[in-house]
FIKOLZA-1660 file (N, C-alpha, C; in steps of 0.1 Angstrom, whole numbers, plus 5000, padded with zeros to 4 digits):
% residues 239
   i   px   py   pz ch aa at
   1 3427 0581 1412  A  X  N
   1 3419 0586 1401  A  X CA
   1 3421 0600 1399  A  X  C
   2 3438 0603 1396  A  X  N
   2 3435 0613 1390  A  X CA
   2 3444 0617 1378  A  X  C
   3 3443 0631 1370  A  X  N
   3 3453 0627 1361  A  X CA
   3 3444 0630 1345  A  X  C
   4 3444 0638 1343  A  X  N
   4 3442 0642 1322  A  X CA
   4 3451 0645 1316  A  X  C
   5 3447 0640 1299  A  X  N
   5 3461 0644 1290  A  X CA
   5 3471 0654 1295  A  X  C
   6 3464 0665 1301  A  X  N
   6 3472 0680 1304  A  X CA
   6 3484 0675 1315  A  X  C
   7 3481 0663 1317  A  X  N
   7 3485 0661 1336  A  X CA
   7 3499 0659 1330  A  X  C
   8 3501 0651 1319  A  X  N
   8 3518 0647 1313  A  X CA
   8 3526 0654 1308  A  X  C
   9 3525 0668 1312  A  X  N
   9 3535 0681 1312  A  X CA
   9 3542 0678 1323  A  X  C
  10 3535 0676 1335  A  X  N
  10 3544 0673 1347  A  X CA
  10 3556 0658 1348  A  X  C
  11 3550 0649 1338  A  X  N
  11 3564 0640 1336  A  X CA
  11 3571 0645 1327  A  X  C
  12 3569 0651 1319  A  X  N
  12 3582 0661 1310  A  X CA
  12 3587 0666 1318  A  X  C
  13 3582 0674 1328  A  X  N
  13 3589 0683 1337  A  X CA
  13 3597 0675 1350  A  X  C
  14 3593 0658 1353  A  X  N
  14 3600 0654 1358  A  X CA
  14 3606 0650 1352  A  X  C
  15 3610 0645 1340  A  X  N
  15 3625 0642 1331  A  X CA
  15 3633 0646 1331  A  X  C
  16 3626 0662 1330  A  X  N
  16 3638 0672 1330  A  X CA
  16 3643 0672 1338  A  X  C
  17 3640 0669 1354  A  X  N
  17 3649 0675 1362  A  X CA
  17 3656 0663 1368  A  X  C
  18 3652 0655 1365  A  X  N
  18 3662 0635 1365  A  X CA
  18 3677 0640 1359  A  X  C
  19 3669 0645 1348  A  X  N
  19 3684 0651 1340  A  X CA
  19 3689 0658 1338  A  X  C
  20 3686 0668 1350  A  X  N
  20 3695 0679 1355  A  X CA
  20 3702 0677 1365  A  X  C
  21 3695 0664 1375  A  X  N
  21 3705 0664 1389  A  X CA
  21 3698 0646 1387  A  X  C
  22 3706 0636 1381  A  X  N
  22 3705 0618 1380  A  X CA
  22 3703 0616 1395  A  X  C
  23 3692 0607 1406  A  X  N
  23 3698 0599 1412  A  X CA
  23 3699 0588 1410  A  X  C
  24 3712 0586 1410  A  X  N
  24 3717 0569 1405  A  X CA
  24 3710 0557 1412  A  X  C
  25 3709 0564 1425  A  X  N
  25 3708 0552 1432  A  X CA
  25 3691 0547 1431  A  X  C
  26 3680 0557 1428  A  X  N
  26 3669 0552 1429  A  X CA
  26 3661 0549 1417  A  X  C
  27 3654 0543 1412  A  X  N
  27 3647 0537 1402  A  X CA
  27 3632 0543 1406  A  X  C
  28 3626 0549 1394  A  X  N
  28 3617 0557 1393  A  X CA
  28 3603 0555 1388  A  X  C
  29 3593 0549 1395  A  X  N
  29 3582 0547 1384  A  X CA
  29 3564 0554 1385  A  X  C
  30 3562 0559 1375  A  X  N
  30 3552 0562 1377  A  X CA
  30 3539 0555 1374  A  X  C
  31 3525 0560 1379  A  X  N
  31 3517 0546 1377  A  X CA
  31 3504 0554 1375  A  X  C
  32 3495 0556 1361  A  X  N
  32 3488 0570 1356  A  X CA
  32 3478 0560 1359  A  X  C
  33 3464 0564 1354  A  X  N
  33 3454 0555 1355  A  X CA
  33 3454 0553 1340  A  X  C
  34 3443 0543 1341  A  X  N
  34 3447 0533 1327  A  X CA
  34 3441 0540 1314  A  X  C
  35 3436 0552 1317  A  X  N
  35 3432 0562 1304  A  X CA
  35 3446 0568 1298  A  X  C
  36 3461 0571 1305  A  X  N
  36 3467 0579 1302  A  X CA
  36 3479 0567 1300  A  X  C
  37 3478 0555 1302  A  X  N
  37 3488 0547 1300  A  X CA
  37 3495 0549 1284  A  X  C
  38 3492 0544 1276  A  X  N
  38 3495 0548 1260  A  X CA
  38 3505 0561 1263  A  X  C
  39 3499 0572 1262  A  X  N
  39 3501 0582 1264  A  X CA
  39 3516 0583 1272  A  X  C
  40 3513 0582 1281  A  X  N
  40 3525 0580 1291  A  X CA
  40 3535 0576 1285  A  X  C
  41 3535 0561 1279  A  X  N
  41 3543 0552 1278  A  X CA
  41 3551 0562 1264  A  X  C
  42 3545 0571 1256  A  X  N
  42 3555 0573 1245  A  X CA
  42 3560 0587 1248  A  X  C
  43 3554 0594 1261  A  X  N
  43 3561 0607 1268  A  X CA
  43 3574 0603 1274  A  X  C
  44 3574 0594 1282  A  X  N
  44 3584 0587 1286  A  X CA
  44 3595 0575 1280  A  X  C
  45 3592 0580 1271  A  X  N
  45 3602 0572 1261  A  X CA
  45 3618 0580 1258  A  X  C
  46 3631 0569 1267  A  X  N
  46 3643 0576 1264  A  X CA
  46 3646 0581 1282  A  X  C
  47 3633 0587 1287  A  X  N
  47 3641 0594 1301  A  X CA
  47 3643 0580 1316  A  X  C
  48 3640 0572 1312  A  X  N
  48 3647 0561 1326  A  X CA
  48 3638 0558 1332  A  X  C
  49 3625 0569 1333  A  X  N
  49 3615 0563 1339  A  X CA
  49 3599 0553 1340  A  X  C
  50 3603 0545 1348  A  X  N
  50 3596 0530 1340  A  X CA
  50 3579 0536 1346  A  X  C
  51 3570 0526 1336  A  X  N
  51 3556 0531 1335  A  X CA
  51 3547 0516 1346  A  X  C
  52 3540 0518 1352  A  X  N
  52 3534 0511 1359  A  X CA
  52 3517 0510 1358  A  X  C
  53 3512 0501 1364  A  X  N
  53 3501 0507 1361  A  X CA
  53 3490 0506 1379  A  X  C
  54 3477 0506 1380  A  X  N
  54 3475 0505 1396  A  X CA
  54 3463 0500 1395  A  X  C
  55 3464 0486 1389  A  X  N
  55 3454 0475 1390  A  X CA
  55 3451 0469 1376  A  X  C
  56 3450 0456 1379  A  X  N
  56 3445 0447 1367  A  X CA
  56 3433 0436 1375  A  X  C
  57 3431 0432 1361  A  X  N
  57 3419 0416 1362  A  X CA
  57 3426 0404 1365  A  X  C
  58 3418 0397 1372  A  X  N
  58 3427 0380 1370  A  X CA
  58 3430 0374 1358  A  X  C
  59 3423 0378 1349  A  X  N
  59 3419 0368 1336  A  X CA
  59 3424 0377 1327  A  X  C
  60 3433 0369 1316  A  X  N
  60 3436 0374 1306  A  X CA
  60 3432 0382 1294  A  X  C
  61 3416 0378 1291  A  X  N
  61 3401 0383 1285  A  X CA
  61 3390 0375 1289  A  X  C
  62 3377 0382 1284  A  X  N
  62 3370 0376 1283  A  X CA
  62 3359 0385 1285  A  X  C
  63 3347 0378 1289  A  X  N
  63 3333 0391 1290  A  X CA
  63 3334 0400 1307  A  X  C
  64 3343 0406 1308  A  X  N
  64 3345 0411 1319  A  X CA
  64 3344 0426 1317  A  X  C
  65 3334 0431 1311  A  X  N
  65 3330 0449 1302  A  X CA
  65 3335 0455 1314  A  X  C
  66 3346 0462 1312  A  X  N
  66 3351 0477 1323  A  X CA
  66 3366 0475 1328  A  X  C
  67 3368 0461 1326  A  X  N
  67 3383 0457 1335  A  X CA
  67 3393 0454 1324  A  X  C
  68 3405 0456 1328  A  X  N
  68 3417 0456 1316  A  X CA
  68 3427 0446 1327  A  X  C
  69 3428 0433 1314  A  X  N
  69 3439 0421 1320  A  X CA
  69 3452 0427 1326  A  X  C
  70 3460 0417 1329  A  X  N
  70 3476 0424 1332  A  X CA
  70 3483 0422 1316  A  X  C
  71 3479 0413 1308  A  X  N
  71 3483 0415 1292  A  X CA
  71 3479 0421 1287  A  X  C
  72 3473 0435 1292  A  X  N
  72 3468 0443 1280  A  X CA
  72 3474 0453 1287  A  X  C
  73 3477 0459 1297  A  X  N
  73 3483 0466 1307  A  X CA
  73 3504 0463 1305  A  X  C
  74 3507 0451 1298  A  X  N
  74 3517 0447 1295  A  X CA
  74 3519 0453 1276  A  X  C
  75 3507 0449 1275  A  X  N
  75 3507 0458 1258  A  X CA
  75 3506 0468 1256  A  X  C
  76 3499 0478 1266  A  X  N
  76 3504 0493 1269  A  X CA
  76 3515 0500 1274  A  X  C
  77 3523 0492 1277  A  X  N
  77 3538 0497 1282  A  X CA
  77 3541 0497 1296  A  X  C
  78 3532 0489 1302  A  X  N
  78 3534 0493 1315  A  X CA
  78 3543 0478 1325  A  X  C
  79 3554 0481 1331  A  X  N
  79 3562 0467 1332  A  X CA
  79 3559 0463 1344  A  X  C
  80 3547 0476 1356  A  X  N
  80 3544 0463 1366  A  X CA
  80 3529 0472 1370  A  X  C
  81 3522 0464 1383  A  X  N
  81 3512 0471 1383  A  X CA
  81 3508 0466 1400  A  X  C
  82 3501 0477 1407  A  X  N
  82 3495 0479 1420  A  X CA
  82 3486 0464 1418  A  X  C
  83 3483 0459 1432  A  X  N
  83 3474 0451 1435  A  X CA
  83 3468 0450 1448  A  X  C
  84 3459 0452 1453  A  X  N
  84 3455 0452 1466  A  X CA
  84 3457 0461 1476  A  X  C
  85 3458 0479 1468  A  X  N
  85 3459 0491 1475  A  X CA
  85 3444 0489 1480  A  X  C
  86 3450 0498 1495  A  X  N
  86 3438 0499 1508  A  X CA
  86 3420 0501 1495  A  X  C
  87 3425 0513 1491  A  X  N
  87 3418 0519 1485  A  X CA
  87 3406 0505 1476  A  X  C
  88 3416 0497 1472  A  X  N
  88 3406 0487 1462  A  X CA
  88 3403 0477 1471  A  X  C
  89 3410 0477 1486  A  X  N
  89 3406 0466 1494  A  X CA
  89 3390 0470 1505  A  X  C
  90 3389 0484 1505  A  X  N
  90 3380 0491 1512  A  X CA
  90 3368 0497 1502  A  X  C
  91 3370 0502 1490  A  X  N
  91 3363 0510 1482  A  X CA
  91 3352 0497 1472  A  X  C
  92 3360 0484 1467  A  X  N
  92 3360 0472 1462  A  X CA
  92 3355 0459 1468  A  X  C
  93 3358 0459 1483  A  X  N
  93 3361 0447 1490  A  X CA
  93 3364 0437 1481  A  X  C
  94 3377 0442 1481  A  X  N
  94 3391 0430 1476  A  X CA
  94 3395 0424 1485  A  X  C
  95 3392 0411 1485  A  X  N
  95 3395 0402 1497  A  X CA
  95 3415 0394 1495  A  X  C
  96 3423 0399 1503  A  X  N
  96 3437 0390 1501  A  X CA
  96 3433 0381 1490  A  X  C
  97 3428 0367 1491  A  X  N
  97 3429 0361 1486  A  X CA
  97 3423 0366 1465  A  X  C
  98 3419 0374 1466  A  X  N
  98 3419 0381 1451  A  X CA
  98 3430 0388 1451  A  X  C
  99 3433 0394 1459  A  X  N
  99 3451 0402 1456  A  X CA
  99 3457 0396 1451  A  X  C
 100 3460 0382 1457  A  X  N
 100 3474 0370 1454  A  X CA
 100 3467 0367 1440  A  X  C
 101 3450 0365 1436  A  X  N
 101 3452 0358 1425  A  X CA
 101 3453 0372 1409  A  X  C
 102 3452 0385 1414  A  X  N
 102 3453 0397 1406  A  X CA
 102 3475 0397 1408  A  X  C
 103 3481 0394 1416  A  X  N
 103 3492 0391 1412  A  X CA
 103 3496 0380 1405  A  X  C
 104 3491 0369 1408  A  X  N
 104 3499 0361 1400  A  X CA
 104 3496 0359 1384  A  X  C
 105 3482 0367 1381  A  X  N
 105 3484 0371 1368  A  X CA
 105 3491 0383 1364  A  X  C
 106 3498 0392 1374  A  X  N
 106 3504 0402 1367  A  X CA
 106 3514 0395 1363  A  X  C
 107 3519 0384 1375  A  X  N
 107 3534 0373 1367  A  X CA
 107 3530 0366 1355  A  X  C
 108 3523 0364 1357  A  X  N
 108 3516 0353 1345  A  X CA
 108 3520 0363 1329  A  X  C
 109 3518 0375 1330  A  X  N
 109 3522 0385 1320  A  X CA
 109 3534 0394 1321  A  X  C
 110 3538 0390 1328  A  X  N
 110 3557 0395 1329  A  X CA
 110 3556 0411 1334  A  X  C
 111 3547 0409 1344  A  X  N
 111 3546 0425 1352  A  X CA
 111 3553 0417 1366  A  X  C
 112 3557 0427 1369  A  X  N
 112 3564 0433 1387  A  X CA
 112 3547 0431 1394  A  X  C
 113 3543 0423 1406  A  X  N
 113 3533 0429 1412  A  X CA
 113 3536 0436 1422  A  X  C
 114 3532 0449 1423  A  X  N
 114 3532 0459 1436  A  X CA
 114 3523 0453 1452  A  X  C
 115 3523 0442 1458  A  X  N
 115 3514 0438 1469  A  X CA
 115 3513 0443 1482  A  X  C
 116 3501 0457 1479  A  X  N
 116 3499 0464 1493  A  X CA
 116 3492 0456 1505  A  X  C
 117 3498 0462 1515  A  X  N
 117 3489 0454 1526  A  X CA
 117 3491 0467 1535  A  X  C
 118 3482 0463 1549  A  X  N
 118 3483 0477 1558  A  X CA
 118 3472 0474 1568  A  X  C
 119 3473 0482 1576  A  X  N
 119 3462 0479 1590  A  X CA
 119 3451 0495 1589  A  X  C
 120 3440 0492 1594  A  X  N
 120 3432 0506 1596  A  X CA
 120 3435 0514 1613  A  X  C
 121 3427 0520 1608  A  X  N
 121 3431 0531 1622  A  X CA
 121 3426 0520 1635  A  X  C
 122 3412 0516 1631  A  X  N
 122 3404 0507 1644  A  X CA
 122 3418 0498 1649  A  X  C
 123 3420 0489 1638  A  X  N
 123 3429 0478 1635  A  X CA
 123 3446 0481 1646  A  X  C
 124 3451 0492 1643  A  X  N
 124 3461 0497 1652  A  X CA
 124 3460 0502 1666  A  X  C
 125 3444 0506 1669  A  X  N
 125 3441 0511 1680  A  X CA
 125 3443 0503 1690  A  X  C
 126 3435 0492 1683  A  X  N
 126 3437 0476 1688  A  X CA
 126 3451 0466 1691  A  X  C
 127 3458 0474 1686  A  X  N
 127 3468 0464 1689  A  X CA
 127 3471 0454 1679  A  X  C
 128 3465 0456 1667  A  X  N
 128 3463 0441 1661  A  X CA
 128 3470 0443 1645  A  X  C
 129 3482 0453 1649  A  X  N
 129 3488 0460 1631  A  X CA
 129 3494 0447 1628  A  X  C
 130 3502 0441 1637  A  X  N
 130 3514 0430 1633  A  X CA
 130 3503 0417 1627  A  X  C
 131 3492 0416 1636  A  X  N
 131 3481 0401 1631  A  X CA
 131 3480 0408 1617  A  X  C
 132 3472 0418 1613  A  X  N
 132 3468 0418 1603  A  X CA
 132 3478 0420 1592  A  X  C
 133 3487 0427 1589  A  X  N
 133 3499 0428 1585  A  X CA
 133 3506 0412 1580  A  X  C
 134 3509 0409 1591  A  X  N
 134 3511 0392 1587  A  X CA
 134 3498 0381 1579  A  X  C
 135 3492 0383 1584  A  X  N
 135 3478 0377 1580  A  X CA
 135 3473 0382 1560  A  X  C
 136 3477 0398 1562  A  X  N
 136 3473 0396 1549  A  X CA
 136 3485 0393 1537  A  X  C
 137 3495 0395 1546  A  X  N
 137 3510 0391 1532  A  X CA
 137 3511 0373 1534  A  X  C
 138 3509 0369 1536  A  X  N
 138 3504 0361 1542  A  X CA
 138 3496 0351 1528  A  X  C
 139 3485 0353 1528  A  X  N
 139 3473 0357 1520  A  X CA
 139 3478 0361 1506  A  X  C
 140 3485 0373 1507  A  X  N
 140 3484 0381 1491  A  X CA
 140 3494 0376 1483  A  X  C
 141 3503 0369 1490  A  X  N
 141 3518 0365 1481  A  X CA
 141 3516 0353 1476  A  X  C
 142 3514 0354 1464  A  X  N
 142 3521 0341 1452  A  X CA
 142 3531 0338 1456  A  X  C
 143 3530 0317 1456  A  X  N
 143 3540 0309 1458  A  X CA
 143 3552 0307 1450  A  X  C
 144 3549 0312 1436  A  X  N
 144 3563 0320 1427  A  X CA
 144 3571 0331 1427  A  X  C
 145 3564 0336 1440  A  X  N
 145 3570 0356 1445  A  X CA
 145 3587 0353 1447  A  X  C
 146 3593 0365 1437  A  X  N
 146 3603 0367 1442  A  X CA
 146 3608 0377 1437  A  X  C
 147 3624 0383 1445  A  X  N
 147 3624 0396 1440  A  X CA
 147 3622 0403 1431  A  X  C
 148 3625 0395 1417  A  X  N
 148 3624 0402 1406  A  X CA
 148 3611 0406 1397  A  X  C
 149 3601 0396 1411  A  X  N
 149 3589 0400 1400  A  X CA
 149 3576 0411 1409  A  X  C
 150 3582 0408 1422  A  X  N
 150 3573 0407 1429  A  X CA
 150 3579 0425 1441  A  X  C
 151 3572 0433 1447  A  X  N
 151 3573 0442 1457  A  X CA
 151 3558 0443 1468  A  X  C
 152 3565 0447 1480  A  X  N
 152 3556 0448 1490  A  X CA
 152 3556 0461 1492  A  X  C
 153 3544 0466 1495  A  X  N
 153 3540 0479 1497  A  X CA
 153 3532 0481 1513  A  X  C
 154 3536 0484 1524  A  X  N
 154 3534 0485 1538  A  X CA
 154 3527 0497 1534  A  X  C
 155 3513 0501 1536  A  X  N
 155 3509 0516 1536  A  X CA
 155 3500 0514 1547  A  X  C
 156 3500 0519 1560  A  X  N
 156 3487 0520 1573  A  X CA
 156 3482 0530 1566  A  X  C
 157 3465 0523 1564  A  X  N
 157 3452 0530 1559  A  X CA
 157 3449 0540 1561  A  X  C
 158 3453 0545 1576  A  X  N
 158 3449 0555 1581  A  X CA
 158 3460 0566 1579  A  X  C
 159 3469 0564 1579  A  X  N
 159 3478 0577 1567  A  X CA
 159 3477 0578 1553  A  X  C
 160 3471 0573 1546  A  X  N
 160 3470 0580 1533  A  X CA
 160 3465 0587 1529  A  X  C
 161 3466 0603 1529  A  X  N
 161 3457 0611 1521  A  X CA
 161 3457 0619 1537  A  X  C
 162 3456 0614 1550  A  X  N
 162 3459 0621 1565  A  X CA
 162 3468 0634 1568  A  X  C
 163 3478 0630 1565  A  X  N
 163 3490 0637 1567  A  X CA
 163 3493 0632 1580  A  X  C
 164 3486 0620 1580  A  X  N
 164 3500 0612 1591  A  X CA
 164 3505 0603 1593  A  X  C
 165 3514 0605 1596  A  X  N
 165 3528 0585 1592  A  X CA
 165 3529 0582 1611  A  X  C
 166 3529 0566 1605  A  X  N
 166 3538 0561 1618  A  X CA
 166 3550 0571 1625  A  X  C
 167 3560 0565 1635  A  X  N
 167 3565 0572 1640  A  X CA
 167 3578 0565 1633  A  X  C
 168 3592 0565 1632  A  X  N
 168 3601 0554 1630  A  X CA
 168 3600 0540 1632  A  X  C
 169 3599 0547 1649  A  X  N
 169 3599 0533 1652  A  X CA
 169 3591 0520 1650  A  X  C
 170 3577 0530 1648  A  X  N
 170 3566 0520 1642  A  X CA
 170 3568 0517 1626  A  X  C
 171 3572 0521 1618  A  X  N
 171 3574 0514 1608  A  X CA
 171 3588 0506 1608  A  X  C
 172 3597 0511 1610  A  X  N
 172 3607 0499 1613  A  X CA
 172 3603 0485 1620  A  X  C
 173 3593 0486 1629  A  X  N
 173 3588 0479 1634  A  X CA
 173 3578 0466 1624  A  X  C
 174 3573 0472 1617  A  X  N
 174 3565 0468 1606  A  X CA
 174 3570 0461 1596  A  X  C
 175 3582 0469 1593  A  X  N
 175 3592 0467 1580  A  X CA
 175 3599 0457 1584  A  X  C
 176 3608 0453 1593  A  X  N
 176 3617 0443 1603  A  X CA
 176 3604 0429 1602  A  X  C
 177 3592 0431 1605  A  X  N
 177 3585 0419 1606  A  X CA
 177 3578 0415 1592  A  X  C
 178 3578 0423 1581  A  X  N
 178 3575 0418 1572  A  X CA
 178 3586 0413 1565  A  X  C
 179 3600 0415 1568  A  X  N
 179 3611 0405 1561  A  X CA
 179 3610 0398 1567  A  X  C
 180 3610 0394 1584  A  X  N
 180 3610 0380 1589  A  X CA
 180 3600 0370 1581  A  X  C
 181 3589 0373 1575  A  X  N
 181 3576 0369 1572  A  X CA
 181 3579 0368 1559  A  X  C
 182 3589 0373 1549  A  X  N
 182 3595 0373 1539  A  X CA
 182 3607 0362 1537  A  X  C
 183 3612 0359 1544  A  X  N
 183 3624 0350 1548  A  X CA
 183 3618 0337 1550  A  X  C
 184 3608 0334 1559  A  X  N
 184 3601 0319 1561  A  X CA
 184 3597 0317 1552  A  X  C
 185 3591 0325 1541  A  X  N
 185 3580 0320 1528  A  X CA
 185 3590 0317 1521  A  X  C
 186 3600 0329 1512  A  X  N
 186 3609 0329 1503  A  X CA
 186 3623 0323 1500  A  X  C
 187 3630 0320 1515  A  X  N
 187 3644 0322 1517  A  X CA
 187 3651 0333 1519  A  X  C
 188 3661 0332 1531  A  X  N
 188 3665 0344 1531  A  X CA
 188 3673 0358 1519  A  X  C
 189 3678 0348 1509  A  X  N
 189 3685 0352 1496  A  X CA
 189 3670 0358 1489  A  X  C
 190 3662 0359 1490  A  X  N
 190 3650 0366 1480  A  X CA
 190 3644 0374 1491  A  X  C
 191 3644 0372 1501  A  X  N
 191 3635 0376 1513  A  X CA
 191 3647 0394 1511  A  X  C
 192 3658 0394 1512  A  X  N
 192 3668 0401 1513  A  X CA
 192 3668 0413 1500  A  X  C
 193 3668 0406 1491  A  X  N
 193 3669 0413 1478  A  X CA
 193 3654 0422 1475  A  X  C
 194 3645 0416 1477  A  X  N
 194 3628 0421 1481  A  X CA
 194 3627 0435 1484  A  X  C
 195 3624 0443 1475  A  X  N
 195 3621 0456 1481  A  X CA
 195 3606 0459 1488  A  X  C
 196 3609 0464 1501  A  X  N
 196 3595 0466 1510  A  X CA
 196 3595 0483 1509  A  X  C
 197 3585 0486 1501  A  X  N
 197 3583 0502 1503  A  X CA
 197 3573 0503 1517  A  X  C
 198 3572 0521 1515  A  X  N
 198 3564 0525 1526  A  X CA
 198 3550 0535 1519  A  X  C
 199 3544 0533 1523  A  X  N
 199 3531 0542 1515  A  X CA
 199 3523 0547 1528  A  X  C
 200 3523 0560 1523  A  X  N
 200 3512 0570 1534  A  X CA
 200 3515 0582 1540  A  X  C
 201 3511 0598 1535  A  X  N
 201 3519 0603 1536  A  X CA
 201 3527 0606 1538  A  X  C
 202 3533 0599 1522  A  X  N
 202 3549 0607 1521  A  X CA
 202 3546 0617 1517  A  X  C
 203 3559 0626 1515  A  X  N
 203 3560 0638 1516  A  X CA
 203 3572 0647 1514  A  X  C
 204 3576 0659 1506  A  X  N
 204 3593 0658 1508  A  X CA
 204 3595 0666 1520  A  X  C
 205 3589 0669 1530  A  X  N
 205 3591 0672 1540  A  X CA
 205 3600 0654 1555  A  X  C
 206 3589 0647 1551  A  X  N
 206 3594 0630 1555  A  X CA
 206 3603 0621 1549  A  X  C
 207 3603 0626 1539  A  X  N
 207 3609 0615 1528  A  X CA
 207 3624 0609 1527  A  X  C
 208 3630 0618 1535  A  X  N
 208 3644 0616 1542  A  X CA
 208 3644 0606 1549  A  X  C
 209 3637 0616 1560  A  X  N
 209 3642 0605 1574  A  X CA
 209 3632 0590 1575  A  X  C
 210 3619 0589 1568  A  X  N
 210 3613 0571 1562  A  X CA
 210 3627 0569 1553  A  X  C
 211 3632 0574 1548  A  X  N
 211 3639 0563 1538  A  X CA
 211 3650 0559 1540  A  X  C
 212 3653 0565 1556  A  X  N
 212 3668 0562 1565  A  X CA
 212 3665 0547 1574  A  X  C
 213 3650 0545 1575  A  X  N
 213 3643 0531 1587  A  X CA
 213 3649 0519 1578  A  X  C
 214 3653 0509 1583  A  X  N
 214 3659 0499 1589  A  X CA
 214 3647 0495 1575  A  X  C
 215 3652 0485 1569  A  X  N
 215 3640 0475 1558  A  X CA
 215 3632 0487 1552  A  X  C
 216 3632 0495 1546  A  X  N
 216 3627 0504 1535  A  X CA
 216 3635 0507 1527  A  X  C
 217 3626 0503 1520  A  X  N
 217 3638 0506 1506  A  X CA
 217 3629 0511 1488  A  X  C
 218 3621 0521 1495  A  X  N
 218 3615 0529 1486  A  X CA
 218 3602 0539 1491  A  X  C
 219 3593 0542 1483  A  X  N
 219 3581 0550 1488  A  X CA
 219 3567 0542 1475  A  X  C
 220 3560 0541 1485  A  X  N
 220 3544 0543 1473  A  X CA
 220 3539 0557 1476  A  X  C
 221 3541 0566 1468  A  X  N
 221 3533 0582 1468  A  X CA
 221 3523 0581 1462  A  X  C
 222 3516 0583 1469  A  X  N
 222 3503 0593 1466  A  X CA
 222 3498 0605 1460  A  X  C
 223 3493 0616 1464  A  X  N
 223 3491 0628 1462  A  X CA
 223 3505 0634 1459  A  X  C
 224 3511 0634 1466  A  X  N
 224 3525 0639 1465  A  X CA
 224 3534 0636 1449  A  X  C
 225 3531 0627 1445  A  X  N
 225 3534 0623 1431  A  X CA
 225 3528 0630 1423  A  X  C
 226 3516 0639 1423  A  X  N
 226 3510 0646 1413  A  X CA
 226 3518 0661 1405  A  X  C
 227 3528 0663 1415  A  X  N
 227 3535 0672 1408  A  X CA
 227 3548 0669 1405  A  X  C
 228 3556 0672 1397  A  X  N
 228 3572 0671 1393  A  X CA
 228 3580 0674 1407  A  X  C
 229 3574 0683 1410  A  X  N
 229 3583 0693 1419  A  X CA
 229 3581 0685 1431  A  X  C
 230 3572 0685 1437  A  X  N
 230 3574 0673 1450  A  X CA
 230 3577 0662 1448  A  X  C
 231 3574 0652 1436  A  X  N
 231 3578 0641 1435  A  X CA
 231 3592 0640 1434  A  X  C
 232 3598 0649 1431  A  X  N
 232 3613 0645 1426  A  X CA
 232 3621 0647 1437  A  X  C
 233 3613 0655 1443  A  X  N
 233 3616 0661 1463  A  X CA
 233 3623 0652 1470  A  X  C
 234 3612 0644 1468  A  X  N
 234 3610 0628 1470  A  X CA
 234 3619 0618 1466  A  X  C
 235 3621 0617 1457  A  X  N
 235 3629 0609 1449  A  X CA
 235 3642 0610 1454  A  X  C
 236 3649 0627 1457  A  X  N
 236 3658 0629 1458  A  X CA
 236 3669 0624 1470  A  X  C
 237 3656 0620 1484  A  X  N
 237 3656 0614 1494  A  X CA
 237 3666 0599 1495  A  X  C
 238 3663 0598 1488  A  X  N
 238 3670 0583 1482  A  X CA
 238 3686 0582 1472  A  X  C
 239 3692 0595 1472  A  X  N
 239 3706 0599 1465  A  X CA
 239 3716 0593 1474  A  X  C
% end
C-alpha cells in the first residue's frame, strides 16, 4: 500500500536506466496498487517493462463493492497479478484454499498468477517451515498450473519488511523442496521451466548472492522496489 501519481517518476527513472545498461537476461515487472494501474500501464508503454498487479477477486463481477476481478485488472494492463502474499494471508485471513481459487481466476483471465507461500517466525522456530511450506503450495496451486501461467513466490513472513533473510543454505533448502513438490504435481518438464522467486528482504546489498542459490530464479521486492535506484540494484543482480 504504497505509491501516488508522483510515485511514477521513479518508473521513468527506471526506464531510463534499463536503457542505459539492458539486462538481457532478466524480465522486469512492476506491481502498483490498483489506483495507479491505468496510469502505469501508459507510463510504461515501449520500455520492456511488464505491469502486474497484487491481488484480485474470485469472480469475474458482480455485487462485490471494493474488490476488482482478475478481468478488470487484465483490462487495465496488467498481464499478471499477486495472490496469497503473507500480508493478505495474515492481515485478511486468506485461507490457501481462496489463494488457489484467486488464481485460477487470474488464469481464467489470461494473467500469470504470482502464488506466495512462506512460514512465520513461530512456524520456523518450530521446525515446521518444510510442513507448512509444502502444505500450503500444496493447497494454493491450480490443477492447470504451469509454467507459463503460473510463479511461486517463497517469502518467510518473518523477513519482510525485517531486514532479515534466511541464510543460503536455508533457502536453497526451501527452494530444492519446492521443485521436488513441483515435479510430483506438474511433471518434471513444467516443474523445471517454473520460476520460484524469493521474497523478504531483498536488497541490493543481498541481491547477488540470493540470486546465485540453487532453484531461484528471481526476487519478490518489497520496499526496496520503491525507488529506481535500488530496484534496478536489484535487477542488475541477475545480468
Amino acid at each position: 500500500m504504497n505509491g501516488l501519481a508522483a510515485s511514477l517518476a521513479e518508473l521513468s527513472a527506471l526506464q531510463q536506466r534499463l536503457k542505459e545498461r539492458p539486462i538481457p537476461g532478466a524480465e522486469v515487472m512492476i506491481c502498483p496498487p490498483a489506483t495507479l494501474l491505468a496510469q502505469a500501464r501508459y507510463a510504461l508503454r515501449g520500455g520492456g517493462i511488464l505491469l502486474g498487479a497484487q491481488d484480485c477477486h474470485v469472480s469475474p463481477s458482480g455485487a462485490h463493492t471494493g474488490d476488482i476481478s482478475a478481468e478488470m485488472l487484465a483490462d487495465a494492463g496488467a498481464t499478471a497479478v499477486i495472490v496469497g502474499h503473507s500480508e493478505r494471508r495474515a492481515d485478511h485471513g486468506e485461507r490457501s484454499e481462496l489463494v488457489r481459487a484467486k488464481a485460477e481466476a487470474a488464469h481464467r483471465a489470461g494473467l500469470a498468477a504470482i502464488i506466495c507461500i512462506g512460514e512465520t517466525e513461530a512456524e520456523r522456530k518450530a521446525g515446521h517451515t518444510i510442513e507448512v511450506v509444502g502444505t500450503q503450495l500444496d493447497a494454493s496451486l491450480p490443477p492447470d498450473s504451469k509454467a507459463s501461467n503460473t510463479v511461486i513466490a517463497y517469502e518467510p513472513v518473518w523477513a519482510i519488511g525485517s531486514g532479515l533473510t534466511p541464510s543460503e543454505a536455508d533457502i536453497a533448502e526451501v527452494h530444492g523442496f519446492i521443485r521436488t513438490c513441483l515435479a510430483r504435481r506438474l511433471g518434471d518438464t513444467q516443474s523445471e521451466q517454473l520460476r520460484i522467486l524469493y521474497g523478504g528482504s531483498v536488497k541490493p546489498t543481498n541481491a547477488a548472492s540470493i540470486a546465485a542459490v540453487p532453484n531461484v530464479n528471481g526476487a519478490l521486492v518489497g520496499g526496496a522496489s520503491l525507488t529506481a535506484k535500488d530496484f534496478f540494484a536489484i535487477i542488475a543482480a541477475y545480468a
